[in-house]
C-alpha positions in Angstrom: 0.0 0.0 0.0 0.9 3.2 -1.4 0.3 5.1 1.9 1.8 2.6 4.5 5.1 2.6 2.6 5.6 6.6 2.3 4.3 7.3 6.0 5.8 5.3 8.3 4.0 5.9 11.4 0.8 4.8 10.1 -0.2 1.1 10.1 -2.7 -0.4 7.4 -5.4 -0.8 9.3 -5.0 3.2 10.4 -5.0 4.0 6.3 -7.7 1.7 6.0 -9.9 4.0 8.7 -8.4 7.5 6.4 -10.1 6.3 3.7 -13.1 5.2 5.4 -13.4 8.4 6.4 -12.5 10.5 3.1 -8.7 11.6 4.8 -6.7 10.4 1.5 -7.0 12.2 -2.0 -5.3 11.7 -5.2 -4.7 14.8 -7.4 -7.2 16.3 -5.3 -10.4 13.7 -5.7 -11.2 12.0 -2.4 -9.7 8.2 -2.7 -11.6 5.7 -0.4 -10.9 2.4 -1.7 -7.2 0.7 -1.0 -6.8 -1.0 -4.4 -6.7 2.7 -6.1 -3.5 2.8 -8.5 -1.3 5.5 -8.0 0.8 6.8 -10.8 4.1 8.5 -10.9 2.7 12.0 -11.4 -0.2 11.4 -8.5 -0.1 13.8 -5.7 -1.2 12.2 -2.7 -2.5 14.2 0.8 -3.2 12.7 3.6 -4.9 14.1 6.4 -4.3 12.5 9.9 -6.5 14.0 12.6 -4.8 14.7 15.8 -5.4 11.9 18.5 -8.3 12.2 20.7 -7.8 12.8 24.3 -8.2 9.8 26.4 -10.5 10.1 29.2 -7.4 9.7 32.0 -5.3 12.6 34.0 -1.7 12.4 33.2 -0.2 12.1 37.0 3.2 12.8 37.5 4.5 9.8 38.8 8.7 8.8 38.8 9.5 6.8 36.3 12.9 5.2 35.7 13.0 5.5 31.8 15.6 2.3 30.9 15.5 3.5 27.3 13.4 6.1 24.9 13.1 7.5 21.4 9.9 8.8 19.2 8.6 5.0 19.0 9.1 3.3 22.2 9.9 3.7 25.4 11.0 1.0 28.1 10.9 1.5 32.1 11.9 -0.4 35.4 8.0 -0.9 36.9 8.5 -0.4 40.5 6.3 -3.1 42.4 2.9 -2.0 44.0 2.4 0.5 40.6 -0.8 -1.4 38.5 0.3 -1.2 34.9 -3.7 -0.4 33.7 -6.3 1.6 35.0 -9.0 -1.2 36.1 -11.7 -1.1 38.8 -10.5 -0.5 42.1 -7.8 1.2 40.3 -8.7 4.0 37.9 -5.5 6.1 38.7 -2.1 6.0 39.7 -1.2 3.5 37.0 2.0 3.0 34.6 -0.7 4.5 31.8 -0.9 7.6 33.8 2.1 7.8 34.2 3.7 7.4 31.0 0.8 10.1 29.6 2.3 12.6 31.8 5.9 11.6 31.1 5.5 11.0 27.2 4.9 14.1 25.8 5.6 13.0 22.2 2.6 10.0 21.9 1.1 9.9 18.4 -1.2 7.8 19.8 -2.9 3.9 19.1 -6.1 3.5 17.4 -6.8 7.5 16.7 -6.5 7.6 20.8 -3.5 9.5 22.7 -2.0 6.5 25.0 0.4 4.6 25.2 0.3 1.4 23.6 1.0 -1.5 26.2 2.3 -4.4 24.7 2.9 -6.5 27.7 2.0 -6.2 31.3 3.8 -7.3 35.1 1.3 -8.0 38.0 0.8 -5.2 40.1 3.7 -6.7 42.4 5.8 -7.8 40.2 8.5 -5.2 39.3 11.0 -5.1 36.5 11.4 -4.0 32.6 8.5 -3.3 30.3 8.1 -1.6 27.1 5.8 0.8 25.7 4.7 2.0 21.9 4.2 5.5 21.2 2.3 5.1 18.1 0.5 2.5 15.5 3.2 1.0 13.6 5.7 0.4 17.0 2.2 -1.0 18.6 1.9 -3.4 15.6 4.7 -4.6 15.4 5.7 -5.1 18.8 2.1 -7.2 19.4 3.9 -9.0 16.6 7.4 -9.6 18.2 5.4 -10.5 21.7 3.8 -12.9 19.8 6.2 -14.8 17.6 8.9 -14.7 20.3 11.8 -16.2 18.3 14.2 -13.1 18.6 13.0 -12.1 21.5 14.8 -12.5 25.1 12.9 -12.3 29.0 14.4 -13.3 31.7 13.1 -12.9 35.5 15.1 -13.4 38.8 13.2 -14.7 41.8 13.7 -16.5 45.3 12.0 -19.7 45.6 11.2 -21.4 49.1 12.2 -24.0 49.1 14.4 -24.0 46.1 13.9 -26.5 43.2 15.8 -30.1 43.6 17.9 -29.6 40.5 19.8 -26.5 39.2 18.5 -26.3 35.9 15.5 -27.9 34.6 12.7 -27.3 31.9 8.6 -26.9 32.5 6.2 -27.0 29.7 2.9 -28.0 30.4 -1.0 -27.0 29.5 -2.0 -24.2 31.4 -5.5 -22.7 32.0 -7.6 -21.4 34.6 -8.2 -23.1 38.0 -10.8 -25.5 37.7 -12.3 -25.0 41.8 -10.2 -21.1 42.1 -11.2 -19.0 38.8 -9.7 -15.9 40.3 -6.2 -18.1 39.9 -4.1 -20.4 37.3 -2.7 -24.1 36.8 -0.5 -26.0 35.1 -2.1 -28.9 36.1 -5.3 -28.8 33.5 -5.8 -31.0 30.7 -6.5 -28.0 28.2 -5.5 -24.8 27.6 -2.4 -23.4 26.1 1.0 -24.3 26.1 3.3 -22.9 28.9 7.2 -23.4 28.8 9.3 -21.8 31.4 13.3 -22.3 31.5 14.8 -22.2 35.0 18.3 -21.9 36.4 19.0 -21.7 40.2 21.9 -18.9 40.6 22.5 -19.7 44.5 21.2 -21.8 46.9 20.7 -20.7 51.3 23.4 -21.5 53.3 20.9 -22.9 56.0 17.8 -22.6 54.8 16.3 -24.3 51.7 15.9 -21.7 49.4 17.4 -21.0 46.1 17.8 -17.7 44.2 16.4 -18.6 40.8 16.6 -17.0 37.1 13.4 -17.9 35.1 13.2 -17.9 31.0 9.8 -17.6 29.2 9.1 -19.0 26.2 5.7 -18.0 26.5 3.8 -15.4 28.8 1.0 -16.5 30.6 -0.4 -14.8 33.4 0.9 -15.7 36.7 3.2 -18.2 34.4 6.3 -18.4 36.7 4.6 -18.0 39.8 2.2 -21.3 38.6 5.1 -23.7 37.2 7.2 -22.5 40.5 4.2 -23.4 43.1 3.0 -26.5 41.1 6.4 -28.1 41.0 7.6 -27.3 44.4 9.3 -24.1 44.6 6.8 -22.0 45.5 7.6 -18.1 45.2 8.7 -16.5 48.6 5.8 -13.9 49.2 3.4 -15.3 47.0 -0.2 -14.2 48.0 -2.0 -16.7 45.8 0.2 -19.2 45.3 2.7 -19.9 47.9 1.9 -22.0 51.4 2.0 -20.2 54.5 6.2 -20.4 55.4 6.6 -22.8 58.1 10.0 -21.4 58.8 10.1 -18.0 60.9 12.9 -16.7 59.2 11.3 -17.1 55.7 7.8 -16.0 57.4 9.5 -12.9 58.7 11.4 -11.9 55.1 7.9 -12.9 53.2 5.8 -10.1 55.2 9.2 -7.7 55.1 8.8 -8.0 51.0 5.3 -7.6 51.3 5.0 -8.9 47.7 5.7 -12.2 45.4 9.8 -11.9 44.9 9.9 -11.5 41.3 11.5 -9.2 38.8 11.7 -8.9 35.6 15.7 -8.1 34.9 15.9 -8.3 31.3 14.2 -7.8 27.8 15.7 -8.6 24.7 13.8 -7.7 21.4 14.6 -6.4 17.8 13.9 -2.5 17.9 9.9 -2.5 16.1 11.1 0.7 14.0 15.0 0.5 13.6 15.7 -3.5 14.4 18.9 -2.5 15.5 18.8 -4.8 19.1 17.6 -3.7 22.3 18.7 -5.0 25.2 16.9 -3.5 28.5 18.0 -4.6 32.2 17.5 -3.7 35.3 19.0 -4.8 38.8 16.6 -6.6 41.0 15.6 -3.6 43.6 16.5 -3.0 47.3 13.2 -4.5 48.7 14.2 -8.4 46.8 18.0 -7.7 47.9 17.4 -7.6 51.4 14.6 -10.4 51.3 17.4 -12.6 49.7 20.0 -11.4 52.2 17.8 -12.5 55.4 16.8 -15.5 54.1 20.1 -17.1 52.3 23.0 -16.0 54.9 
């Protein structure tokens, strides 16, 4: 398409809605089909509205910006900030956040937001990306979902830690059958989930490990499920960890306050550029010191 190839910000199903709507003329006569043949001497407008407001305050929360041009931009999610504004919590999200910060968003869909491609749980901290327009939008949804040149790794403390130091879990995974508020490997259908795990260091006493995770695929909850189903629960874990039996691992579970799990690297072909991005950032203070108390 004509249009798509000469303005790169715009997506084919965004020219598709411009000629719905009359916004594309050749040599001056309105244009509303897609299969219209331009010629060599064709002048072509085009004529993008501005995006719409969304109906959401731009708050001016901190962000730690990991990387950022006119297309994307990456951040290190502090835990306890909800990446979407949902009920219960229809402000102090990432998205308000990043419409405050991101003064530059050509918007997704005709709308000025960002366009989230991916999400962490509300607790979960760690690296996430962002589009600032269509064609980054499409294309990462596209990257997120073929995953072949695409790298995310996850560190996280497991009580106890797994029996071996490197093993491999792929399994169906699906809602709880009884708990429909949680997740399970352990269903019979679903999709595939396939989660690569190394143990980095193992308690001098106690019987936890400090554990890196791989996904090959992103299902909610996914490393918290395989961790909890195959006996390493996630130190913290409000759905799907045991109560700690241990007072030392009790005590460091309610000092965290949260599952102990972050997201320290993101690996990805740039969606405008491809030149390769590589996005980490160092597990925070609050998993440090929970690691600390419970390994020495």
């Amino acid at each position: 398409m004509f249009v798509v190839e000469r303005e790169e910000a715009l997506t084919r199903a965004q020219v598709k809605r411009l000629l719905a709507d009359s916004r594309v003329s050749v040599g001056g006569a309105v244009v509303t089909k897609a299969s219209y043949r331009i010629r060599a001497a064709d002048r072509v407008d085009v004529d993008v509205p501005p995006p719409v407001a969304l109906a959401l305050e731009p708050e001016p929360i901190p962000l730690v910006v990991l990387y950022e041009d006119e297309h994307v931009i990456a951040i290190d999610k502090p835990a306890g900030l909800v990446v979407h504004p949902a009920p219960g919590h229809p402000n102090g999200t990432l998205v308000n956040a990043l419409l405050y910060h991101c003064q530059d968003l050509a918007g997704i869909g005709g709308v000025r937001r960002p366009g989230i491609v991916h999400r962490l749980d509300k607790d979960t901290s760690g690296v996430m990306i962002a589009a600032k327009h269509d064609r980054a939008h499409t294309a990462l949804v596209a990257a997120f979902a073929a995953k072949e040149r695409m790298v995310r790794t996850y560190v996280a403390i497991a009580t106890p830690g797994p029996t071996r130091d490197a093993l491999t879990i792929s399994t169906m995974y699906g809602r709880h059958p009884v708990h429909r508020k949680k997740f399970s490997s352990k269903v019979t259908t679903g999709k595939v989930a396939t989660t690569h795990v190394e143990v980095l260091a193992r308690g001098a006493q106690l019987d936890v490990a400090r554990i890196r995770c791989r996904l090959e695929t992103g299902r909610t909850h996914q490393i918290r499920v395989h961790a909890a189903d195959h006996g390493f629960p996630l130190l913290g874990d409000p759905v799907y960890a045991p109560r700690a039996r241990v007072a030392r691992i009790a005590e460091a579970a309610a000092t965290l306050g949260r599952q102990a799990l972050h997201a320290d690297r993101l690996e990805l072909d740039h969606p405008i550029t491809g030149a390769r991005l590589i996005l980490t950032a160092p597990p925070p203070e609050d998993l440090e010191a929970a690691w600390a108390a419970v390994s020495a």
